[in-house]
N, C-alpha and C positions, 0 to 999 in steps of 0.2 A: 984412506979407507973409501970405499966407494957408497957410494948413496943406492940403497935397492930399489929407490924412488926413482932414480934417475933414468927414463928409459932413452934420451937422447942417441945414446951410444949402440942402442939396438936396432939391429933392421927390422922395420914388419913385416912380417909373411904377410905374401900378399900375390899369392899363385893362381890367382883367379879358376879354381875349383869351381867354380859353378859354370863357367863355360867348355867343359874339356866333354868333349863329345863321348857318346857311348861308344864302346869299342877300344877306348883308349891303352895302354898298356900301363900297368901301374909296377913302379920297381922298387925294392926293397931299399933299405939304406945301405944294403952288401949287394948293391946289386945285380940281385936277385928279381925276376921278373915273379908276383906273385899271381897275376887273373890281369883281366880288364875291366874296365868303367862297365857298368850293367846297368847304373841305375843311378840317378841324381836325386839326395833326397832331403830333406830342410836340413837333417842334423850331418849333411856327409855324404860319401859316394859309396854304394854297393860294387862290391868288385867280387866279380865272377869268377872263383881260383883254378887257376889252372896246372896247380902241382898236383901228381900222383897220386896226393894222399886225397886230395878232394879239398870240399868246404870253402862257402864264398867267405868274404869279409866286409868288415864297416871302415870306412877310412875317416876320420873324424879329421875337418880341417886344421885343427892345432897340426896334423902327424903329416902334413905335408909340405914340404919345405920350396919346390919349385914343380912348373910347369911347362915343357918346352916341346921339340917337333918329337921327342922322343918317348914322352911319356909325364905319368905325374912319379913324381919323387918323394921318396918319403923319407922321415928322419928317425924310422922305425925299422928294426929287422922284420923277418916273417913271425917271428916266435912272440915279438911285442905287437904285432897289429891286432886288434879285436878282430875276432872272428865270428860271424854273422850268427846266430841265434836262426834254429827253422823256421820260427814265423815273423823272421826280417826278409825272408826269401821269397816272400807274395809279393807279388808285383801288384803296380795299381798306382802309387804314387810321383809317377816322374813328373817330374816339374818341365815344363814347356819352355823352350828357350832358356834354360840352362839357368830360370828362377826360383828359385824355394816359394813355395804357398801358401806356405805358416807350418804351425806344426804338426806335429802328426798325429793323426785322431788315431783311438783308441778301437781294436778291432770286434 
């Protein structure tokens, strides 16, 4: 039986999200192109959607599995990614050099 403790045998994500530049293209786990990087923000990357139907999204780093020339990757379909809340869509918060500032104050 295996040990749930055990995390040796697990790789850690470790896609370094906080340096992927704005503009970036972000793909579904069917991939599916969903938006691009909009915005770097303590809890995650805003992503600008660029499907028909509209509506950005929050990409929260647990849902990210790799990062490469091609885009960030995710281990989520479109239909599982959170989707951006209106007043996640105020800009104001990017973090400088691809750091988080602490958390986010309350508007």
């Amino acid at each position: 039986m295996t040990n749930p403790n055990d995390t040796d045998s697990i790789t850690p994500l470790d896609p370094a999200w906080r340096s992927v530049p704005i503009g970036t293209p972000v793909i579904a786990s069917d991939g599916r192109t969903i938006g691009v990087v909009d915005e770097k923000r303590a809890d995650g990357l805003h992503v600008k959607g660029t499907a028909p139907s509209g509506g950005d999204y929050m990409v929260a780093p647990a849902d990210i599995t790799r990062v490469d020339t091609s885009g960030v990757h995710l281990l989520v379909t479109p239909a599982q990614t959170m989707r951006a809340r209106p007043e996640t869509t105020k800009r104001g918060g990017v973090a400088s050099g691809g750091q988080a500032d602490g958390p986010a104050k309350p508007s």
